[in-house]
C-alpha positions as CSV (number, residue, x, y, z in Angstrom):
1,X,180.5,-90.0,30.1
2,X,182.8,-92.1,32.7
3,X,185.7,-89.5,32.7
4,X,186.2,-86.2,33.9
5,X,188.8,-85.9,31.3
6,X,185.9,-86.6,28.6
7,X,183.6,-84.6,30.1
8,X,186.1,-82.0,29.4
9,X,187.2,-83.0,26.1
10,X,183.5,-83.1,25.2
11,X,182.5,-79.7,27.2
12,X,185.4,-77.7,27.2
13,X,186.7,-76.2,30.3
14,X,184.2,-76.2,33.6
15,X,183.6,-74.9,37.2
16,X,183.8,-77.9,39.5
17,X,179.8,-78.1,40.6
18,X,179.4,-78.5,36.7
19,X,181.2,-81.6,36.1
20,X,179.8,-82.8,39.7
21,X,176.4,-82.2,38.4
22,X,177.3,-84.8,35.2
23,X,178.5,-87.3,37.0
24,X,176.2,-87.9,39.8
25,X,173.4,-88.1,36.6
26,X,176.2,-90.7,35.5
27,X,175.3,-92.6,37.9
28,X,177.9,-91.7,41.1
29,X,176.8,-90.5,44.7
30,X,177.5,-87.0,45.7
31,X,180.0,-87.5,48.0
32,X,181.9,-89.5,45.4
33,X,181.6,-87.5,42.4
34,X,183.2,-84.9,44.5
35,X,186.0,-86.7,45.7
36,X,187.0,-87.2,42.2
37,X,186.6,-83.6,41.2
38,X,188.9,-83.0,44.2
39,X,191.4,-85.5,43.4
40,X,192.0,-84.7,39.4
41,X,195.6,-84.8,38.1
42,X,197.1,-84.0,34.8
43,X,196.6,-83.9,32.1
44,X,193.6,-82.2,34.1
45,X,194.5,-78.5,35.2
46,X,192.7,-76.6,38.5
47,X,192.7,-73.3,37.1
48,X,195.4,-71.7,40.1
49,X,193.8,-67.8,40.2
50,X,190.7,-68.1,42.4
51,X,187.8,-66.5,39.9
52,X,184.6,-68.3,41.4
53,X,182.6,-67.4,44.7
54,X,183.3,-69.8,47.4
55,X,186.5,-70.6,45.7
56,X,184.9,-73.2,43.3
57,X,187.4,-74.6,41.2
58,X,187.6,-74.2,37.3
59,X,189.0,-77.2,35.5
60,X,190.4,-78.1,32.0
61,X,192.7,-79.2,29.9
62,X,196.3,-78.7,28.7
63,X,195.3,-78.6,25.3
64,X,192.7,-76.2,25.9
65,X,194.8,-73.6,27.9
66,X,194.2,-70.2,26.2
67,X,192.2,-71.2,23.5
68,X,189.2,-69.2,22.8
69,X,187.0,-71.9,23.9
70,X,188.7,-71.6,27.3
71,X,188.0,-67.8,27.5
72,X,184.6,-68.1,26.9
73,X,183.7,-71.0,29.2
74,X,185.1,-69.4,31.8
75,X,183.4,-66.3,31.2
76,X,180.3,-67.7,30.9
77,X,180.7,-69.8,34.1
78,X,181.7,-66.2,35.9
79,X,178.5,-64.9,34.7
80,X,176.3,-67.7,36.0
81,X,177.8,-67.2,39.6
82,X,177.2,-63.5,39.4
83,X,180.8,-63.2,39.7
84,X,182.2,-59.5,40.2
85,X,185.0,-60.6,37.7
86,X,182.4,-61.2,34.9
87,X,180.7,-57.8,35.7
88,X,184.4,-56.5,35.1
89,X,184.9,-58.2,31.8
90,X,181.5,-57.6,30.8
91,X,182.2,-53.8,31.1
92,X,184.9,-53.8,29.3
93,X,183.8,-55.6,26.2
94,X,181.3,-52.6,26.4
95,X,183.7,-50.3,26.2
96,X,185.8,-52.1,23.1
97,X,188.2,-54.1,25.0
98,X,190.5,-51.4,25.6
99,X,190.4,-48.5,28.4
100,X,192.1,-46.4,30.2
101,X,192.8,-47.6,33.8
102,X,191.2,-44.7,35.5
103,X,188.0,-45.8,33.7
104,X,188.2,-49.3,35.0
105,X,186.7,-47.9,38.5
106,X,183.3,-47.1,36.9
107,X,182.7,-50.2,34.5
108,X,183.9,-53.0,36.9
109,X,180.8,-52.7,39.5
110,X,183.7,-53.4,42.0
111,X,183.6,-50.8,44.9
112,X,186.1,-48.3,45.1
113,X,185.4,-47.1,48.9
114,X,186.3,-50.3,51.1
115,X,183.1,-52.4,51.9
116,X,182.5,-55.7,53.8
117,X,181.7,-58.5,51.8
118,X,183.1,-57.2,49.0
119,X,186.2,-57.3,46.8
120,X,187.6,-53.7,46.0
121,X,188.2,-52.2,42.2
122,X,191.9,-53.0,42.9
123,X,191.8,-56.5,44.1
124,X,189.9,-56.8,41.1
125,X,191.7,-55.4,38.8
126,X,195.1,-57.3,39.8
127,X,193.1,-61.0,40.1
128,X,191.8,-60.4,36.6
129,X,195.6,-59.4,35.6
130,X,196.8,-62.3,37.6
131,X,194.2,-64.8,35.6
132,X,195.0,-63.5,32.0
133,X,191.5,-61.8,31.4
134,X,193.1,-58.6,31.3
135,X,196.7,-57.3,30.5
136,X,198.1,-53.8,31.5
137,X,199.6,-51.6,28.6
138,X,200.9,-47.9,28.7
139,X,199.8,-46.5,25.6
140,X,201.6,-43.6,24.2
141,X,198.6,-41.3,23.9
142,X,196.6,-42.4,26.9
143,X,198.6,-43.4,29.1
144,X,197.8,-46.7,31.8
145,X,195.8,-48.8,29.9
146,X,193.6,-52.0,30.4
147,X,193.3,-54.5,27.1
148,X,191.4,-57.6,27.4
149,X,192.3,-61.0,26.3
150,X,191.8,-61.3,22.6
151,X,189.5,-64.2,22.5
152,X,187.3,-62.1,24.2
153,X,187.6,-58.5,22.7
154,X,189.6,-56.8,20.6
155,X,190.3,-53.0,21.0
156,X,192.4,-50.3,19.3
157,X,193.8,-47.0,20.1
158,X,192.4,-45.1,17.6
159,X,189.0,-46.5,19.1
160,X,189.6,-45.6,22.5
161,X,190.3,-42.1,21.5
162,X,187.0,-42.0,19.4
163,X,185.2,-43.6,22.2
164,X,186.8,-41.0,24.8
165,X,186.2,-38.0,23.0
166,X,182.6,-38.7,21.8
167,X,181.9,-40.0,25.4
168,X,183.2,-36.6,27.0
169,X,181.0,-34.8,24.3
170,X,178.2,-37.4,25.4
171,X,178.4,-36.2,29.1
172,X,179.0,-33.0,28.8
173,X,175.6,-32.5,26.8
174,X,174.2,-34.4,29.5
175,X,174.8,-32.4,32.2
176,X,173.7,-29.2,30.7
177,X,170.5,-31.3,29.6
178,X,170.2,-32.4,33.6
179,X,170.7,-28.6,34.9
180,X,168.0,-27.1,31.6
181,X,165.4,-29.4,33.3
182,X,166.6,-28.8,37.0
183,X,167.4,-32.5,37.2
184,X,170.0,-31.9,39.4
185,X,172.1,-29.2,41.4
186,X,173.4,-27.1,38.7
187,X,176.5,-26.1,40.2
188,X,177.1,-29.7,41.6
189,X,177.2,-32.1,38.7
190,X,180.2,-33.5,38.1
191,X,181.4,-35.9,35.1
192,X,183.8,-38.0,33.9
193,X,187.4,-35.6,34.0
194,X,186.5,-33.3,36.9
195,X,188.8,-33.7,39.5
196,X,185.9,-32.9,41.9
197,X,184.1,-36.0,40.8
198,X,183.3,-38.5,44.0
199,X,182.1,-42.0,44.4
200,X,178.5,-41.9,45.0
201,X,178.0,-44.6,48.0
202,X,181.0,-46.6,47.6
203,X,181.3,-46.8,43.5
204,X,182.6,-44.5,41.1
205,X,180.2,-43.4,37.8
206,X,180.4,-41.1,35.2
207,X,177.8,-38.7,35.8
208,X,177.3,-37.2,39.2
209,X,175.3,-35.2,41.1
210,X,173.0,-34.4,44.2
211,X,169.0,-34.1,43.3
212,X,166.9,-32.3,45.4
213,X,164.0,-33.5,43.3
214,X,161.2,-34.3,46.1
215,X,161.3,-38.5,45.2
216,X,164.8,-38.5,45.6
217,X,164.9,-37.0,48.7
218,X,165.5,-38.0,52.0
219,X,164.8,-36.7,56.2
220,X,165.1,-32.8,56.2
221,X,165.5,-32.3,52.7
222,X,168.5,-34.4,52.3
223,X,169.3,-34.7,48.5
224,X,169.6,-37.8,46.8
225,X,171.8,-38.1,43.5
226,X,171.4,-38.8,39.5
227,X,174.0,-41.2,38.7
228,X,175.0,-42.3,35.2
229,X,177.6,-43.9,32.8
230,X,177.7,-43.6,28.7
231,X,179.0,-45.9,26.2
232,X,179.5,-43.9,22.7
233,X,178.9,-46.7,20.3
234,X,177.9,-50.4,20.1
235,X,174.6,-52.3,21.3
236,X,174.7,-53.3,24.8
237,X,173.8,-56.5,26.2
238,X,172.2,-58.0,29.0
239,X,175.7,-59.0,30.3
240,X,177.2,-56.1,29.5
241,X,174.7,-53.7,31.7
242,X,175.0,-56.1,34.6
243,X,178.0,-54.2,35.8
244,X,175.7,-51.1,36.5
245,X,172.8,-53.1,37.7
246,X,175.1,-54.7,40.4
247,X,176.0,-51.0,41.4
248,X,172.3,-49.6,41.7
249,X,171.3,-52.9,43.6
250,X,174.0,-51.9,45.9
251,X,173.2,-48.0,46.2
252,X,170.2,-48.7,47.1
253,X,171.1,-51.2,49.7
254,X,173.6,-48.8,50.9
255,X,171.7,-45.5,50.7
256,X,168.9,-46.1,52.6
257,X,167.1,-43.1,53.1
258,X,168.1,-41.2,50.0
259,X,166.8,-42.0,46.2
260,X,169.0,-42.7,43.7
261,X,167.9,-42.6,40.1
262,X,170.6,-44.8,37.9
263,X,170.5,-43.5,34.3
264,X,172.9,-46.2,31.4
265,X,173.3,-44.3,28.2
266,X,174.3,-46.0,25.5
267,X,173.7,-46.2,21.4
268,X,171.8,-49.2,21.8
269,X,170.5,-51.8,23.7
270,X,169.3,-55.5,23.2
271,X,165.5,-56.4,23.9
272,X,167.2,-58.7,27.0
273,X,169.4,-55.7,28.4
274,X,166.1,-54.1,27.9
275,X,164.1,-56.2,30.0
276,X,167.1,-56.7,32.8
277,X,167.2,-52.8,33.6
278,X,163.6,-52.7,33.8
279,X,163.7,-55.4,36.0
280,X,166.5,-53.9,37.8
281,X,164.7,-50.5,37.9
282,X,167.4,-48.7,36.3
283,X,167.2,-46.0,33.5
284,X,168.3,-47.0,29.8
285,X,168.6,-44.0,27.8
286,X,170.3,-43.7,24.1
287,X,171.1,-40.2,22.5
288,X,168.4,-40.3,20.4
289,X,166.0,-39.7,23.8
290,X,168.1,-37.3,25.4
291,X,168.6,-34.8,22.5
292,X,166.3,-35.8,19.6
293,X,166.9,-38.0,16.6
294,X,169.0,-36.4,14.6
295,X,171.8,-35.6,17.4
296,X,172.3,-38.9,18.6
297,X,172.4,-39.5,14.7
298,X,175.3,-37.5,14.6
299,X,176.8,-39.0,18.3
300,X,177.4,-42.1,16.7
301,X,178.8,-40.8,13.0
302,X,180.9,-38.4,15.2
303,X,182.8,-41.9,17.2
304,X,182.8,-43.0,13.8
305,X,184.4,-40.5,11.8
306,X,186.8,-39.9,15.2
307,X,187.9,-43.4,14.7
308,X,189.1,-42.7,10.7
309,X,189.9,-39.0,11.4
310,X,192.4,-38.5,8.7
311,X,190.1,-40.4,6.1
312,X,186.6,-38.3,6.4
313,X,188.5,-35.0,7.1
314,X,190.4,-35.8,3.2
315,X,187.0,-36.8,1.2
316,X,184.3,-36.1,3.0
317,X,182.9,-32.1,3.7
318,X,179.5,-33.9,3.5
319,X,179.8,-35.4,6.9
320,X,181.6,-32.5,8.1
321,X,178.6,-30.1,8.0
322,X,176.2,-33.1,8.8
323,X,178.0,-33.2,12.0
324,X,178.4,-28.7,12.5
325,X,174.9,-28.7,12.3
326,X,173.7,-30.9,14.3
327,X,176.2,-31.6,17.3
328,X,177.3,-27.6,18.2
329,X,173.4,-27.5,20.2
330,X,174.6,-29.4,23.0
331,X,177.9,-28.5,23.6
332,X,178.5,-27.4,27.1
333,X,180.7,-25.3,28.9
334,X,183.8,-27.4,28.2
335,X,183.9,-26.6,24.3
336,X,185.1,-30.0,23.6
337,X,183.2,-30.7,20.9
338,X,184.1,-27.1,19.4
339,X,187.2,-28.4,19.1
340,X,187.0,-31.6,18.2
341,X,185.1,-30.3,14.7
342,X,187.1,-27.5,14.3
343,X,190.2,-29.8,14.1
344,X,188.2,-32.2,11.3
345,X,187.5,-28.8,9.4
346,X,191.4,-27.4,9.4
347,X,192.2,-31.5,8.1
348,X,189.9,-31.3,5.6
349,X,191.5,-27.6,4.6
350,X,194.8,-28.7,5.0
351,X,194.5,-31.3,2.4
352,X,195.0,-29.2,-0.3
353,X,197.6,-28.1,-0.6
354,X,199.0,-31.5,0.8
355,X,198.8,-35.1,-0.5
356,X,198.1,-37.1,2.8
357,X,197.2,-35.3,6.2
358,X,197.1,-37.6,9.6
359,X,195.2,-36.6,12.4
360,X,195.7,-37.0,16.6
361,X,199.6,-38.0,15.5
362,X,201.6,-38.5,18.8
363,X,205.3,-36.5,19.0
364,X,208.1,-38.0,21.1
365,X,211.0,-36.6,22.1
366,X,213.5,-39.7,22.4
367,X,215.9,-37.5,24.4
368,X,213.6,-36.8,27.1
369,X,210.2,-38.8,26.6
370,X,208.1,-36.3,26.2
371,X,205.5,-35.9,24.5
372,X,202.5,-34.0,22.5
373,X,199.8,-34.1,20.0
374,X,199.9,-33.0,16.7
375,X,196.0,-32.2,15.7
376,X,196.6,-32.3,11.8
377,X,199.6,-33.0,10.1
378,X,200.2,-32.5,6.4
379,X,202.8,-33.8,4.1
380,X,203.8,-32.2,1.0
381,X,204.3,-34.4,-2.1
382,X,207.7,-36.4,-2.2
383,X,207.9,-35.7,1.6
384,X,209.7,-32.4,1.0
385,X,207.9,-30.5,3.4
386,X,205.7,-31.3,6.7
387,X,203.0,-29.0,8.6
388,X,202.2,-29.6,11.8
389,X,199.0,-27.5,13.1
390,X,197.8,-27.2,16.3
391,X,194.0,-26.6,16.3
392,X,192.0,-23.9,18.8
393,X,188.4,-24.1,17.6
394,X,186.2,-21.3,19.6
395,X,182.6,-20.5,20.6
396,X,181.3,-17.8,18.6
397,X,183.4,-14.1,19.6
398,X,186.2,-16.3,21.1
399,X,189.9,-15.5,20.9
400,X,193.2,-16.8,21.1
401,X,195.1,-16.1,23.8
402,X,198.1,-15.1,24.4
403,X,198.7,-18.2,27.3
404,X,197.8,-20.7,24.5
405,X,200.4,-19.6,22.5
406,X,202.8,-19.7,24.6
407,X,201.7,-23.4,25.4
408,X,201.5,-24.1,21.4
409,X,205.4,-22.9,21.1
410,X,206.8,-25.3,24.1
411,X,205.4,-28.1,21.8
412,X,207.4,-27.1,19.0
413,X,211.2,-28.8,20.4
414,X,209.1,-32.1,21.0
415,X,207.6,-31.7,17.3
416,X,211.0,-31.3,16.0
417,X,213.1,-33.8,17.9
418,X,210.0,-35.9,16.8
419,X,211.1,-35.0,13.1
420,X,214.6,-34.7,13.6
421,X,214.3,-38.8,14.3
422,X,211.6,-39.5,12.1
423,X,212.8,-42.3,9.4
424,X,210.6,-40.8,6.3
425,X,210.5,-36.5,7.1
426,X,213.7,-35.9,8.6
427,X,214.9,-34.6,5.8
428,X,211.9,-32.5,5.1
429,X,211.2,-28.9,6.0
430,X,209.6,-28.8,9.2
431,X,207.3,-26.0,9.4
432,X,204.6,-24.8,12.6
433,X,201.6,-23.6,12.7
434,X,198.3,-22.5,14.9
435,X,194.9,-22.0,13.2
436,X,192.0,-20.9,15.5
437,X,188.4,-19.8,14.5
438,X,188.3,-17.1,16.7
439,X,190.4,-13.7,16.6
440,X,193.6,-13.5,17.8
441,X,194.3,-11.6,21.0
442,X,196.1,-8.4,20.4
443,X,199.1,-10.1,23.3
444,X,198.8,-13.1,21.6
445,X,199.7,-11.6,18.2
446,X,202.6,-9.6,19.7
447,X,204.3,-12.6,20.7
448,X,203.8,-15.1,17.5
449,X,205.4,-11.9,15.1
450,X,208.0,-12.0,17.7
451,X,208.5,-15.5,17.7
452,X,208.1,-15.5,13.6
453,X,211.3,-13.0,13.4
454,X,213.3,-15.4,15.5
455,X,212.8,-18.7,13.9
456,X,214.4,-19.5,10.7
457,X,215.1,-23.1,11.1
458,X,211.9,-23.7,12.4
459,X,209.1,-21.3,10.8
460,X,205.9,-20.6,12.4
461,X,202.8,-19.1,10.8
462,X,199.0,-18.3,12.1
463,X,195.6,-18.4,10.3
464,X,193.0,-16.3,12.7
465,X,188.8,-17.3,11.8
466,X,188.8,-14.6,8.9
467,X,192.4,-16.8,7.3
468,X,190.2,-20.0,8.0
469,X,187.3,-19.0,5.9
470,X,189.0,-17.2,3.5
471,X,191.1,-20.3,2.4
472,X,187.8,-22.0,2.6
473,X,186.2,-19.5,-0.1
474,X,189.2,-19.5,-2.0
475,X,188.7,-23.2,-2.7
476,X,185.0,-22.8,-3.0
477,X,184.2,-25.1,-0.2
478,X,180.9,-23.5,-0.3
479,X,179.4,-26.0,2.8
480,X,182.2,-25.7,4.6
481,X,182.4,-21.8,4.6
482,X,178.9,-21.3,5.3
483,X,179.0,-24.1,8.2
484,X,182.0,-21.8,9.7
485,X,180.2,-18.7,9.5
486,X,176.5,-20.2,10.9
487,X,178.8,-21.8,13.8
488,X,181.6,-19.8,14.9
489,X,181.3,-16.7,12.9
490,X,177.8,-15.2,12.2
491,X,175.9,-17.2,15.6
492,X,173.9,-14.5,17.0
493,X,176.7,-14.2,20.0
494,X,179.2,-13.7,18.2
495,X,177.1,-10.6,16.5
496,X,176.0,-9.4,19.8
497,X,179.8,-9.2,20.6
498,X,180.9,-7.3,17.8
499,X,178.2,-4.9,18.1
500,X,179.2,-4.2,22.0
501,X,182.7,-3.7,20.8
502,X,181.5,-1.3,18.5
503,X,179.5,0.8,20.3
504,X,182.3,1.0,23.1
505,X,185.5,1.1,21.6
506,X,188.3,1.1,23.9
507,X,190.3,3.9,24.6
508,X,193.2,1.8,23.8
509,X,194.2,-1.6,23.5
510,X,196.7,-2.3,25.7
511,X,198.2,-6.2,25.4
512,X,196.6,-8.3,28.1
513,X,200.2,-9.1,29.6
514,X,200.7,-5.0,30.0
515,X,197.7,-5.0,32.2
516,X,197.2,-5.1,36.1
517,X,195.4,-8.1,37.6
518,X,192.1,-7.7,38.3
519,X,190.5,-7.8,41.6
520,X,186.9,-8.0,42.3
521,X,185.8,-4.5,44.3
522,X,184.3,-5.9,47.5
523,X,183.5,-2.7,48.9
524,X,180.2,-0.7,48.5
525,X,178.4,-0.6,45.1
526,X,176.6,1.9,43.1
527,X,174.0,4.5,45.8
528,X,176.0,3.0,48.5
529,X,174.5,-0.5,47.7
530,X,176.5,-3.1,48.9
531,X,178.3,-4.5,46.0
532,X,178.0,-8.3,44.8
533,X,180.7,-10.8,46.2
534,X,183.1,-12.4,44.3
535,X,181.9,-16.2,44.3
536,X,184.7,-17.7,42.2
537,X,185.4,-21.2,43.8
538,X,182.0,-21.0,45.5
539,X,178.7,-23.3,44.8
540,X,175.4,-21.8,45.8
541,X,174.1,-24.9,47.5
542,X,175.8,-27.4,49.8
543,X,179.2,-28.8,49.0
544,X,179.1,-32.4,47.3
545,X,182.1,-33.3,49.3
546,X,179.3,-32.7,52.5
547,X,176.5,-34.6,50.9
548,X,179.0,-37.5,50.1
549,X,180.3,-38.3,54.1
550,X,176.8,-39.7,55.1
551,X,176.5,-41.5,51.8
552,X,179.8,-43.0,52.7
């Protein structure tokens, strides 16, 4: 090698010290080979976004500008430096290549609360737009988006929604595993879609919350914090964990007299990522050890079957009751994954009297812009008719309300402006409807027979739980019926409710929206007892906005 220019043709794009490196073993001094580096002109390029600590220059060629070569050199030249920028790349090739910005925070290991030394998430984020590593999209159904170059990843939307979904279901079975086993606070964790959700230290996470478990602690009882983020699918590598080990390095750095505990969930990880967060004395965890085999089993078919909705929910009830039976265990209070199911079970009903359903189909309004989900859509042969249900599945006793409804029915002029523009069904009959597993509150019901008598153009109908499992019976879906009544019909709560209803039947049933507000009687209780206060908005411990201003 006599030529920087064939060191580069032979290499591929490098970092300065690199090229320095070959051609002082070529034979030039130090000072020399510099002075070349320094002094290169086309058809040698000096990659102009600064990437590289200590503004180290990364060179190549014209010919080699945006190849995939190029990508991945640089990448791996990042990584080498321990560049924040890698860590930021890394993440999001964990995550598919494509995520939603607000999730860019978390996976970067870029601080989000202003440090010395170091770059912020948003410097980041615009130097990595700036370079070409990442673009920024707005995606119809998820709004801001980050996708990565495609040399280096390759993301889709109906991946990020499977991703999202099974990820919230992920966390939200996390946190009521963390408050079963007192891990943490149980009123204080907070995860990814709170609004009350803080950086812990100066970085954002998924999983939040303060631990007064007596390791963690610090002086005077001062709680530490369980921090964690989740990746639904994929095996992680060493690279891509180094994100989060550059965050728990820091914590602990930062957070001096409090513990931290640093938990990494994902589906897999390599024997390398292995041995890095052991090193790194952070917690790898996969569903599998948090809930048992056969859950984080089902975790991963449910990202899978989320990604080809439309698909399993046609041809395959199999899956659908592998998943009811062994997912509903760790929902938590948020009832995601309630609904997530219940929506696969109303596509997989829906199909038969249709001959192709889509599922997660986004309405636009062209007018105004607006827009809204359609959970199951279904298309009558030749196009002649279209269905559009909106799906409310419910924890065992649930009901409808009458407040959903009326959110359901200010959809409907999106879904039919969407129609009225669509190239293929605006011709067809437009028809509305709102399934639920639940019963249907006696307010709510008032107002859809209301709304049924006015709408002509426009028809709405209702199936309530006992509609949903009679259609089931009816087409002698015999898994699917009994997987309704185990989970949202016959579950010993929802018994236990019935049986309090009958045993104190009301004297009447006024509509909810007839009925005064309620107020919780602060005054004396029962034998002049003091009665209990109302502690709606209240935690029972300290606030986590407190604990955070010394962390910070």
């Amino acid at each position: 090698m006599t030529t920087i220019a064939q060191y580069l043709s032979e290499h591929g794009p490098s970092r300065s010290s690199l090229i320095v490196e070959a051609l002082v073993a070529a034979g030039a001094s130090p000072e020399a080979a510099r002075q070349r580096v320094a002094r290169v002109a086309k058809p040698i390029r000096r990659f102009p976004v600064p990437m590289l600590p200590k503004r180290e220059a990364f060179l190549y060629l014209d010919k080699d500008r945006n190849s995939e070569r190029f990508w991945q050199n640089f990448i791996r030249d990042m990584r080498a430096t321990n560049s924040v920028f890698a860590a930021s790349v890394d993440g999001m090739i964990a995550r598919g290549g494509l995520i939603r910005a607000d999730q860019f925070a978390s996976i970067s290991g870029a601080t989000v609360i202003p440090q010395r030394g170091q770059l912020p998430v948003e410097t980041v984020a615009q130097r990595l737009i700036a370079a070409g590593f990442i673009k920024e999209i707005h995606n119809i159904d998820h709004g801001r988006c980050f996708e990565l170059a495609p040399s280096l990843a390759f993301g889709t939307p109906a991946g990020l929604r499977a991703r999202d979904l099974t990820e919230g279901i992920l966390l939200d079975g996390m946190r009521e595993w963390a408050r079963k086993i007192g891990f943490a606070s149980y009123n204080l964790i907070r995860i990814r879609g709170d609004e009350e959700l803080q950086p812990i230290g100066p970085f954002a996470f998924d999983f939040a919350g303060p631990s007064y478990l007596l390791p963690l602690q610090g002086p005077g009882g001062k709680p530490g914090f369980i921090v964690a983020d989740v990746f639904a699918e994929g095996r992680l590598t060493a690279d891509e964990i180094q994100f989060f080990i550059r965050k728990a390095r820091m914590l602990k750095a930062t957070l001096k007299n409090i513990g931290v505990l640093s938990i990494i969930v994902a589906e897999e990880f390599t024997g390398e990522a292995m041995k890095a967060g052991h090193a790194a004395g952070v917690m790898l965890a996969t569903p599998k050890d948090l809930f048992g085999k056969r859950v984080g089993v089902a975790i991963a078919s449910l990202c899978e079957v989320l990604k080809n909705a439309a698909k399993y929910a046609s041809s395959s009830p199999e899956r659908l009751t592998y998943l009811l039976d062994n997912l509903l265990d760790i929902e938590g209070r948020s009832l995601n994954l309630r609904g997530i199911l219940f929506e696969l079970v109303v596509g997989y009903l829906a199909r038969r009297s249709a001959i192709s359903i889509d599922m997660g189909v986004t309405a636009r309004n062209p007018a105004t812009g607006q827009t809204a989900d359609i959970d199951v859509q279904a298309i009558t042969q030749q196009s002649s008719a279209v269905t559009a249900i909106e799906c409310k599945g419910k924890e065992p006793g649930g009901s409808l309300s009458r407040a959903e409804v009326e959110i359901w029915l200010k959809k409907i002029p999106i879904f039919r402006a969407h129609y009225a523009n669509h190239a293929a069904l605006r011709e067809a009959e437009h028809r509305f409807e709102i399934w639920t597993s639940g019963t249907i509150d006696a307010d709510a019901l008032y107002l859809l027979k209301e709304e049924k008598a006015k709408r002509s153009k426009a028809p709405i109908d209702w199936k309530d739980g006992d509609a949903v499992l009679a259609l089931a019976r009816a087409g002698k879906e015999k898994g699917i019926a009994d997987a309704l009544n185990q989970h949202f019909f016959k579950h010993p709560f929802a018994e236990v409710g019935k049986t309090l209803a009958a045993e104190n039947p009301p004297e009447f049933n006024f509509p909810s929206f007839m009925m005064p507000a309620f107020k919780p009687d602060t005054g004396p209780g029962p034998s002049g007892l003091p009665a209990l206060p109302d502690l709606s908005g209240m935690v029972t411990e300290c606030s986590l906005d407190d604990e955070l201003k010394g962390a910070k």
